[in-house]
Structures are given as structure tokens and as C-alpha cells.
N, C-alpha and C positions, 0 to 999 in steps of 0.2 A: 532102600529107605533113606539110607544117609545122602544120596544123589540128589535126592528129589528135598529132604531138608533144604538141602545148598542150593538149591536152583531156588524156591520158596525165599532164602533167606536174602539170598541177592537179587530178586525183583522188589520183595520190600524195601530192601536199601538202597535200591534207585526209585523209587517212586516216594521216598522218605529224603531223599538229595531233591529231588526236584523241587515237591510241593515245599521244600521249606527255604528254597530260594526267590519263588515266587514271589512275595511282600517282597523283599528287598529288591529285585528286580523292578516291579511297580513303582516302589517307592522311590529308584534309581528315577524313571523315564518322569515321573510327576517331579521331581526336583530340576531335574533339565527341563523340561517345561516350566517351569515358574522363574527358571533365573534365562530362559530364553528370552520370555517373554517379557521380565523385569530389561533383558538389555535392549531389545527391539522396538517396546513399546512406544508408542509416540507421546513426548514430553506433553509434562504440566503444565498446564495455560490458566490463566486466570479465568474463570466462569463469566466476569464483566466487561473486560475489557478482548480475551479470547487471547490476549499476546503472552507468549512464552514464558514463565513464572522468573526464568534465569536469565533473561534480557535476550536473548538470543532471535533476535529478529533480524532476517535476511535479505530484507530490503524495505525501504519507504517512499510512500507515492503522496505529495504531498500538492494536496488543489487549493488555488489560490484563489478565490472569488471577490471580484471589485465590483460594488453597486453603489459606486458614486452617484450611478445613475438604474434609474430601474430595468432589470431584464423585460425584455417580450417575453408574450406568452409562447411564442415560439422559442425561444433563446430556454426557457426555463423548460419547455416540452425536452430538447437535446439535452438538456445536461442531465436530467433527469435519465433519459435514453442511456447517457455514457456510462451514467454510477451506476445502473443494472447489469452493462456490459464490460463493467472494468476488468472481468478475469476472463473475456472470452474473445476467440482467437478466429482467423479467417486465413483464409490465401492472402489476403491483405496484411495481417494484423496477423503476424506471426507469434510473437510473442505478448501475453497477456500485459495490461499494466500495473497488474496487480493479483500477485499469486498469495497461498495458503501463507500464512505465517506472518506477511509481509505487516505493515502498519500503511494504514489511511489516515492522514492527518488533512483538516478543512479549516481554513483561516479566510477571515474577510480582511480587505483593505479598512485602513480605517484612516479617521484625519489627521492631515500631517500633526508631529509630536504625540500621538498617541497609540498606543502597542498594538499591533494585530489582535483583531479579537479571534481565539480560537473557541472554533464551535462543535469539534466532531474527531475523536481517535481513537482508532479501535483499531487489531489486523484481523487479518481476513480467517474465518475459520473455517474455509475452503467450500466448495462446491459440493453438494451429496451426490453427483452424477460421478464424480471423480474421485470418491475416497479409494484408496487402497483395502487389500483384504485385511489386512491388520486393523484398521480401523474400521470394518465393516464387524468385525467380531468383536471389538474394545467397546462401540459405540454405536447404540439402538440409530437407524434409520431414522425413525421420530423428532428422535432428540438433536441426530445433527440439523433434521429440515427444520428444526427450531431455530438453533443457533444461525443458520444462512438465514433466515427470514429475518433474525430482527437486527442480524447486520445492516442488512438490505433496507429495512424500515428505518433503522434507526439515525443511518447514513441523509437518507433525503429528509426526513423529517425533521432534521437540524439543519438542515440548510434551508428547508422552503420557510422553516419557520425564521430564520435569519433573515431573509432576502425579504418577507414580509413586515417586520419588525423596520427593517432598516431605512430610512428615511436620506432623501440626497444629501452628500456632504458636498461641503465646497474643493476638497483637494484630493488629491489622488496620488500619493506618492506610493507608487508601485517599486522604484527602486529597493528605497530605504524598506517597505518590507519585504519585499526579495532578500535583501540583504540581513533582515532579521530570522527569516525561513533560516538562510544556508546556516547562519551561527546555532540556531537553535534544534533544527530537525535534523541537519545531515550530518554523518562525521567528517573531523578534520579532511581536509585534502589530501592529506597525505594516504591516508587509510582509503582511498577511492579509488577504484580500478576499474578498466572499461567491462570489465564482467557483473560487478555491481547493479545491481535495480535501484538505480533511486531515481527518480520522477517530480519531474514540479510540472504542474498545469496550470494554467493560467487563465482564469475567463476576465477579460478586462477587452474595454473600450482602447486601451493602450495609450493614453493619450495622457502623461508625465503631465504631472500638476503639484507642482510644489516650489520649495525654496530651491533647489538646485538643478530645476529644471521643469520648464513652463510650455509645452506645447502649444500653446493658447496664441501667446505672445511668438512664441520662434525654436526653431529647432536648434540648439547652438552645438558646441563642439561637444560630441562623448566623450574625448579624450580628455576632457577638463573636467568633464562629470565625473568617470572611474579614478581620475588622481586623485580629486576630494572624496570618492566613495566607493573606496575600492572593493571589486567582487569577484570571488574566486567558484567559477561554476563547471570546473574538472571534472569532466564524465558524469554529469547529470543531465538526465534527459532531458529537451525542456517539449513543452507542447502548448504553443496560445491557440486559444479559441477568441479570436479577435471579437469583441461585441462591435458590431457596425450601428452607427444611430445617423438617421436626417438630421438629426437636430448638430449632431458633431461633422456631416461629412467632411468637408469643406477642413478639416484638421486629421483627414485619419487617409494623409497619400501615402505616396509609393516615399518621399522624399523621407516620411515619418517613420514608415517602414523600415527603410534601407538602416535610419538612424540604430531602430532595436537591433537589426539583424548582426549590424556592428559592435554592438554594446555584447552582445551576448557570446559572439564570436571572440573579442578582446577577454571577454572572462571565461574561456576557454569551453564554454556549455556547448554541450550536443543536441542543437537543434531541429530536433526531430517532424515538427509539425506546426504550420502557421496555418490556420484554417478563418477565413472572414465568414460572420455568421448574422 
């Protein structure tokens, strides 16, 4: 009788150890889970703008649109094209121009003495085809193909309604806002490294019209242009979409060419892509 007491009294007091470590055990694995997930989770973005609440944006793609003179309808069909495929890649086009996180920023040219009008900045709140698992389970399907669509919408629909609005001006000084981009949108030079993504695009006729330089009239020295307006373009990418026009050809040579190709190389920029359209 007293055996069988003892054997009775030591299954109850493991079955009395076990069940009563259980909560705390649960409670252990539900607390690493919530401080997991508090450190893995992917950072807080603004609901408007989509960019990192702690400034933490890791690269910017920054397009510059000149319509001194009006785009074609074909000119406007391609850009159109480019801004749907700014984050997507090929055997060609290895690297996107514009990944998750990053900021898009759109400025028109405007007349000499008057500031770049900005029209459009937001970063990118990535692709629904390519979230991560973590963000698949943070954030309903639905709701990111919300946020990608009015990226998406909200990107051309500020620019087509720009480039409609906009009426020809008489000058075109592309430098000077070049020169206002780099002070304003990218960081110092110093802080730029060839691993950086920063991007400037260009859709311009390219054809210098202002006070310190008049393609119209003649192509004069760069090198007197960058002493009076100096531009430091260290490890940014650059990319023109040359707008071609009959009405300009006659001023958009090889001779005009060679002039940007120098200006840009003297300010140290990674010119990536010269495309006539």
C-alpha cells in the first residue's frame, strides 16, 4: 500500500511540475515573438509621402523635365513607359533605378532667375510582386497594391498635368538647375560613394539658353562656364533622354554633344546613358 501511495504521489508531482510551467513557458515563446518582431519588423513610413518617418532614405532618383518646348506625343508615350518601369530590371538594366525606400523627386526647368518648380516626391513603397515574408504577414496584399498604384498614378499624373499646364518659355537654363538639384536633393560630396544610388535624369532638348551660356548664338568654352558655375557631380548617375526637335535640329550636333559630355565629365558625374528621342 505504502509503494503504490509513492508511485501515485510522484506522478501527481510531475504532472503538477509540468502543467504549471506551461503558461510561463508560452508566455516565454509569445514574448520573444513580440520583441522579435518589434526588432525585425520593417520601419515606419509616412502613410503620404511612403518615406521612412527617421529620414532614413537610401538613395534618390531625381528627374529633370525641360519643356521649354512641348514634348511629342511620342516623347510623352516613353516617359511615361520609363516611370512604370523605374524599378524593374533586364539582362540590360541590371540594376533597378529606383528601388523600395529610395525617394523620386520631379522638377521642371523653369526661366532663367526663377526656381525649379517642384512637382512630385515620394519613395518608392516597393513592388507587391517582391515583398519579403515579413512584409507579407505585417501588410494585407490589398493594401500594399494600393499603395503601388497610387505611387504609380500619382507620379505621372503630376507630371502629365505639368507638361500640360506649361506654356513655352523663352530660356532654358539647364545648368543653373542642375546646379540647384545637386545643392538641394543630394548629399554633400563628401558623403557620396560609388555604391550610393543617386540618379538624375534628364529629358531636355539640351540646348543651354541663358545668360552664361547660349547654344542658340555658339558653343563657347565649358571651362569658363564651370569657373563661373561650378558643379560637383561625384558618383551620380546621370541619364539624358535628349528630346530631338526639326524645329531645333540644326543646333542639337555632335559638336553640342561633345560640349555636355565634357561639362559633365569635368564635374566628375557618371554618365551613364545619352539616348536621342
Amino acid at each position: 500500500m505504502s509503494k503504490r501511495r509513492d508511485r501515485n504521489t510522484r506522478k501527481r508531482s510531475s504532472n503538477f511540475s509540468f502543467s504549471s510551467i506551461l503558461p510561463w513557458l508560452f508566455g516565454s515563446l509569445l514574448i520573444a515573438g513580440i520583441v522579435g518582431y518589434m526588432i525585425i519588423r520593417p520601419p515606419a513610413v509616412n502613410q503620404k509621402t511612403f518615406c521612412d518617418e527617421k529620414g532614413n532614405i537610401p538613395g534618390v532618383t531625381v528627374l529633370l523635365i525641360d519643356v521649354s518646348d512641348k514634348l511629342s506625343n511620342s516623347q510623352k508615350a516613353r516617359l511615361n513607359n520609363e516611370l512604370i518601369n523605374i524599378s524593374n530590371t533586364s539582362s540590360s538594366r541590371t540594376e533597378a533605378v529606383l528601388n523600395k525606400g529610395e525617394k523620386l523627386v520631379v522638377y521642371f526647368v523653369e526661366q532663367e532667375g526663377i526656381k525649379p518648380s517642384l512637382a512630385f516626391s515620394m519613395c518608392h513603397p516597393g513592388d507587391i510582386s517582391k515583398r519579403s515574408l515579413l512584409e507579407k504577414f505585417s501588410e494585407g496584399e490589398s493594401f500594399a497594391k494600393k499603395k503601388w498604384e497610387k505611387f504609380s498614378k500619382d507620379t505621372t499624373t503630376e507630371i502629365d498635368n505639368k507638361i500640360s499646364q506649361t506654356s513655352s518659355i523663352g530660356t532654358s537654363p539647364i545648368i543653373e538647375t542642375i546646379q540647384f538639384i545637386r545643392s538641394k536633393e543630394f548629399p554633400p560630396p563628401s558623403l557620396i560613394n560609388e555604391n550610393s544610388n543617386y540618379n538624375l535624369i534628364i529629358w531636355s532638348d539640351m540646348i543651354q539658353n541663358s545668360e552664361i551660356s547660349n547654344h542658340f548664338k555658339q558653343i563657347n568654352d565649358y571651362k569658363k562656364v564651370l569657373r563661373e558655375n561650378p558643379l560637383v557631380l561625384n558618383s551620380i548617375k546621370i541619364s539624358i533622354f535628349q528630346l530631338m526637335s526639326k524645329k531645333y535640329i540644326k543646333y542639337q550636333t555632335n559638336k553640342q554633344l561633345m560640349w555636355w559630355r565634357k561639362v559633365f565629365a569635368s564635374s566628375k558625374a557618371n554618365l551613364k546613358l545619352w539616348e536621342p528621342l
